[in-house]
TORROMI-210880 format. One line per field, with one value per residue (C-alpha): residue number from 1; x, y, z. Coordinates in nm, 2 decimals, padded with zeros to 4 digits. Layout:
REM TORROMI-210880
resi: (NUM;...)
px: (X;...)
py: (Y;...)
pz: (Z;...)
END
This chain:
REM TORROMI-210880
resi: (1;2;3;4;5;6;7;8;9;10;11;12;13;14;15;16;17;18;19;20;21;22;23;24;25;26;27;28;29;30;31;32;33;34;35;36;37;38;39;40;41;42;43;44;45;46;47;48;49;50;51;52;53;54;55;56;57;58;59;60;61;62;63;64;65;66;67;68;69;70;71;72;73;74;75;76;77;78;79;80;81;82;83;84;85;86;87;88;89;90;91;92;93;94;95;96;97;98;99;100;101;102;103;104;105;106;107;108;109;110;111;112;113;114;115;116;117;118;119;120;121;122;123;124;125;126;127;128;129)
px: (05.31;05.62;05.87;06.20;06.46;06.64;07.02;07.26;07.53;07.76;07.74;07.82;08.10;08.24;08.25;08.45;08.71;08.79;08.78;09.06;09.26;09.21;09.39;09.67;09.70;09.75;09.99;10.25;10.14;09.97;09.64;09.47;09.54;09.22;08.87;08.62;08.33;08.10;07.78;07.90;08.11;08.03;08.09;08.38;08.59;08.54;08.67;09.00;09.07;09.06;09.27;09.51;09.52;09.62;09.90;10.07;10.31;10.42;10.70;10.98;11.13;11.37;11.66;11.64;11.98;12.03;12.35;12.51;12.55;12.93;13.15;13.49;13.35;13.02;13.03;13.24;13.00;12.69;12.86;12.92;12.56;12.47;12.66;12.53;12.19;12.25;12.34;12.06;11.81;11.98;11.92;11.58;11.51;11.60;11.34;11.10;11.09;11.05;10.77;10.59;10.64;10.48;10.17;10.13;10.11;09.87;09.62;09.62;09.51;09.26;09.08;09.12;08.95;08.70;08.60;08.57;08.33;08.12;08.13;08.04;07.74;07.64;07.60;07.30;07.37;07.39;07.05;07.18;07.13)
py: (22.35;22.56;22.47;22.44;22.75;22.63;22.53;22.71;22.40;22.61;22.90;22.75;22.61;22.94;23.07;22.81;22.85;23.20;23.15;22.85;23.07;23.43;23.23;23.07;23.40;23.58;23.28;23.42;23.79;23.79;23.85;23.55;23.51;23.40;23.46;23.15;23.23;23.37;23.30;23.32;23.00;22.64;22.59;22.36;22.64;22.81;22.46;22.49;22.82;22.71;22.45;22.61;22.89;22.63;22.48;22.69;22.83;22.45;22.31;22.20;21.88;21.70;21.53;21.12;20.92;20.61;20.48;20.26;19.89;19.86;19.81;20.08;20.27;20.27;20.62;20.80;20.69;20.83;21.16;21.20;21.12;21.38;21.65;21.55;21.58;21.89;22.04;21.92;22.02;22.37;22.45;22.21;22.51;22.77;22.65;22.59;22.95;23.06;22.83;22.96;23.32;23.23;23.01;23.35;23.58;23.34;23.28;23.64;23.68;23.43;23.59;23.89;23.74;23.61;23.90;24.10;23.91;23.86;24.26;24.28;23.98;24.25;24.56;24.63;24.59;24.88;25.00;24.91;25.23)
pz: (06.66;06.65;06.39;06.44;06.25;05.99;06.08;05.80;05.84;05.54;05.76;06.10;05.88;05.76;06.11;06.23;05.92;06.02;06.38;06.33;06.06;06.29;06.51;06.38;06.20;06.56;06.68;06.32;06.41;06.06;05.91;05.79;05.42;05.26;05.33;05.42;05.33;05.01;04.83;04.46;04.49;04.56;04.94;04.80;04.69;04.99;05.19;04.93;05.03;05.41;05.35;05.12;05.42;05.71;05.50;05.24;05.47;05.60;05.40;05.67;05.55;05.82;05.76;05.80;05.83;05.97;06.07;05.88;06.07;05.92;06.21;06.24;05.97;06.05;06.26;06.02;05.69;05.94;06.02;05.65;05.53;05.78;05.67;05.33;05.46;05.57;05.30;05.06;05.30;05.30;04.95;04.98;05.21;05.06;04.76;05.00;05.11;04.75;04.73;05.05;04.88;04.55;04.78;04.98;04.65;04.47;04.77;04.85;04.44;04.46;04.76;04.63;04.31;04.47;04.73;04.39;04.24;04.58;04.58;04.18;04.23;04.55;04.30;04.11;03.78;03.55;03.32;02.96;02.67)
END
């Protein structure tokens, strides 16, 4: 009886990651940020780094107003809280963009950490004196 070939699930897993991330990668015109895949690390940390990769660049917040029900004054107090708006979610923004800058600097470390250490657990180890 022949037996069946053992299904690697983590690896099928892995490939999928960077598929989805080479491709929203080519959709920015970027390289994908963080690597999906390793055998030094629980296949958890390799699921944080996917997820951190599909969403640390996604910090838009919107503005939400509703109008006001006062009647007369009711348009003029709704243009106002708009413009308000506005200008918090400018600076709301700005800080936003700082944050993304920071996200892409530490997920780029961490990868980098952790392609290290896959390439260090790869070496033989040195003979000791």
């Amino acid at each position: 009886m022949m037996s069946e070939p053992e299904i690697n699930v983590e690896e099928i897993m892995q490939q999928i990651r960077a598929e989805i991330l080479a491709q929203r990668a080519a959709q920015r015109g970027q390289s994908s940020i963080v690597s999906t895949g390793g055998r030094r690390f629980s296949p958890e940390f390799y699921e944080h780094l996917y997820q951190a990769g599909l969403v640390y660049d996604q910090i838009k917040p919107r503005p939400f107003v509703r109008q006001p029900a006062v009647p007369l004054i009711g348009p003029l107090l709704g243009w106002a809280r708009q413009k308000v708006h506005e200008l918090v979610l400018f600076y709301v923004n700005q800080l936003a963009a700082e944050q993304i800058k920071m996200n892409t600097h530490l997920l780029h470390a961490l990868n980098r950490l952790s392609q290290d250490l896959e390439q260090e657990q790869r070496l033989p180890a040195a003979p000791e004196d």
